[in-house]
N, C-alpha and C positions, 0 to 999 in steps of 0.2 A: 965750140972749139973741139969738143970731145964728142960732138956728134950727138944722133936723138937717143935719150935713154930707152930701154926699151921697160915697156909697160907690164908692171907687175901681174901676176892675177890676182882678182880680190882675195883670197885665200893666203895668199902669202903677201897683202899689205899690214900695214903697223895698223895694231886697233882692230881687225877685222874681227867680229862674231865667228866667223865661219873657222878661220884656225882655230880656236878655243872650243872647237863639237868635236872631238878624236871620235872615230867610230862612225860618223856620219856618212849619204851616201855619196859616191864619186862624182855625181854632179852636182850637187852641193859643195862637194870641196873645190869643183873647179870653179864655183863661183855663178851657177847658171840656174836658173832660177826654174825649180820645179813646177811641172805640168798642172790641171786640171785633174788629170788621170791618177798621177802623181801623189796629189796632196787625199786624191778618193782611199788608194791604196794602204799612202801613211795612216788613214783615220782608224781604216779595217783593221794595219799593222797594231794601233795602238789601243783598240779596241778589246783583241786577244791577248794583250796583256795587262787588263783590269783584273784584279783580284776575281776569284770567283767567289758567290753567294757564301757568305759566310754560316755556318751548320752550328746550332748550340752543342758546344761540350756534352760528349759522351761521359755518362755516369759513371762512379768509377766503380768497379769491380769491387763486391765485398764478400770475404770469405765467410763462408758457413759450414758450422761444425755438423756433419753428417754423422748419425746413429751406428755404432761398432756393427759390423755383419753378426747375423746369430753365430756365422762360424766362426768369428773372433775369440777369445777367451779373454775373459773381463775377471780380474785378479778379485779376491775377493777379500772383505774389509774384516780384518781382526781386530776385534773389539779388547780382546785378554789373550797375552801370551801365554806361552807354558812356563811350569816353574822352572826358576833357574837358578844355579847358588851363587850367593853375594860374590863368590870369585869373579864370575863375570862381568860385574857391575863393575866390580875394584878394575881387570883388566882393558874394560872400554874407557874409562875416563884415568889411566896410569899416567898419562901427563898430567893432572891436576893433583897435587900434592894433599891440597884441602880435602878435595872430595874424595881421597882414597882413605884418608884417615878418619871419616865420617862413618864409610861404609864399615870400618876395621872396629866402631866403635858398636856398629849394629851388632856384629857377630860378637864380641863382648856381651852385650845387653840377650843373647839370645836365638836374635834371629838369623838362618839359614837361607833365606833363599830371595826371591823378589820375583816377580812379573813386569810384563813390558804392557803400560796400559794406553792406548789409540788416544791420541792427543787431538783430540778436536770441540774443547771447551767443557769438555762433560767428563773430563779425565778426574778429577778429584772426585764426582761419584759415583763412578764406574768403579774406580779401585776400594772408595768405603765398603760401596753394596758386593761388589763381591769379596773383599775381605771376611762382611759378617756372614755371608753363605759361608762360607770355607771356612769360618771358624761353627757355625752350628751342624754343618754335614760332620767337621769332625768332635764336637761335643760328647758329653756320656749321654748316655739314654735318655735318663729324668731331664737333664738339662735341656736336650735338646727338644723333647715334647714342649717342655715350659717354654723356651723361647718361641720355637717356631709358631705356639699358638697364640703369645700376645704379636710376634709379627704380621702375623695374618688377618689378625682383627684389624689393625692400621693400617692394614696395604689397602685390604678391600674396599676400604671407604672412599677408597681413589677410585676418577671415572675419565676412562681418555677417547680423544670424539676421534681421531685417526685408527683406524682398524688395525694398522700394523700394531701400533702400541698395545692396543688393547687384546691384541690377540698374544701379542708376548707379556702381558699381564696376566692372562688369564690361565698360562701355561706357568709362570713364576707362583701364583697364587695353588695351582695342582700341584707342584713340588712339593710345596713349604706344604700339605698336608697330608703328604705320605710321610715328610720328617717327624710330623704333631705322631702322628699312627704309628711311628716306629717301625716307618718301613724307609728303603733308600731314597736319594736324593734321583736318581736315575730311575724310569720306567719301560715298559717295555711299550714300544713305537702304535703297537697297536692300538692298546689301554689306555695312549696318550692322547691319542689321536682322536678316538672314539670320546674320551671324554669333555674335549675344548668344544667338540663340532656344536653342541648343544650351546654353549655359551661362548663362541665366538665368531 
């Protein structure tokens, strides 16, 4: 009645695979059935786009601490500050109420001053041993021959297998018998030098 319908392409029938490939080529979408040639192409096509050979992970990057240049300037380690008077102490910790009344009670008791001693585990005998220096360099005379020489009897019986130690041993041990002698706690570089070389 209405005449012949006219025949869809396969592409635009109901169900067809071929409308549901968007992107595919023009004659595929008209519904025509790729070459020999064709399908050689598609394979090449699909070929270059296999992933490529997969490469084990690059190792990753670790930093390393490299040695200061000689022309660097490498700060150097204070073992004992200089003196300083209890004001200062009281000043650095003036927001602690405790610890200013602490320090108010030193200067009561006598004492004047304090030291800043390098906190690296060895601080509590770092500040004895040089306390009791600084108390026998300022000793009277007799006192200090007497101590100095039963100190020295106990030090020397110490033996230290690292050469630094042993060489700052052996230069604490030359002090402490110019104090026995009644001479100063300080020498002169040359006489100091000359005398360790032999035993250190």
């Amino acid at each position: 009645r209405y005449g012949k319908m006219p025949t869809l392409p396969r592409f635009l029938r109901p169900g067809s695979r071929q409308a549901a490939q968007p992107g595919g080529s023009q004659d595929n979408a008209c519904g025509l059935e790729p070459s020999a040639g064709d399908q050689d192409n598609a394979s090449a096509d699909a070929s270059s786009l296999q992933p490529a050979e997969t490469k084990s992970p690059a190792k990753p990057m670790t930093a390393t601490l490299s040695e200061p240049e000689p022309s660097e300037a490498v700060p150097a380690v204070v073992n004992i500050g200089p003196w300083e008077p209890l004001k200062t102490l009281a000043d650095e910790f003036r927001f602690n109420e405790s610890f200013v009344a602490k320090v108010k009670k030193l200067e009561q008791s006598g004492y004047s001053g304090w030291r800043r001693v390098r906190g690296d585990g060895n601080c509590l005998y770092r500040a004895v041993g040089y306390g009791l220096l600084e108390l026998l360099v300022g000793a009277p005379a007799e006192s200090r021959r007497k101590w100095s020489s039963e100190l020295c009897e106990q030090l020397e019986e110490l033996q230290f297998e690292e050469s630094g130690e042993s060489s700052a041993h052996v230069e604490l041990i030359l002090r402490l018998h110019r104090l026995r002698e009644g001479l100063g706690w300080e020498a002169p570089a040359t006489s100091m030098s000359a005398e360790s070389t032999p035993a250190g």
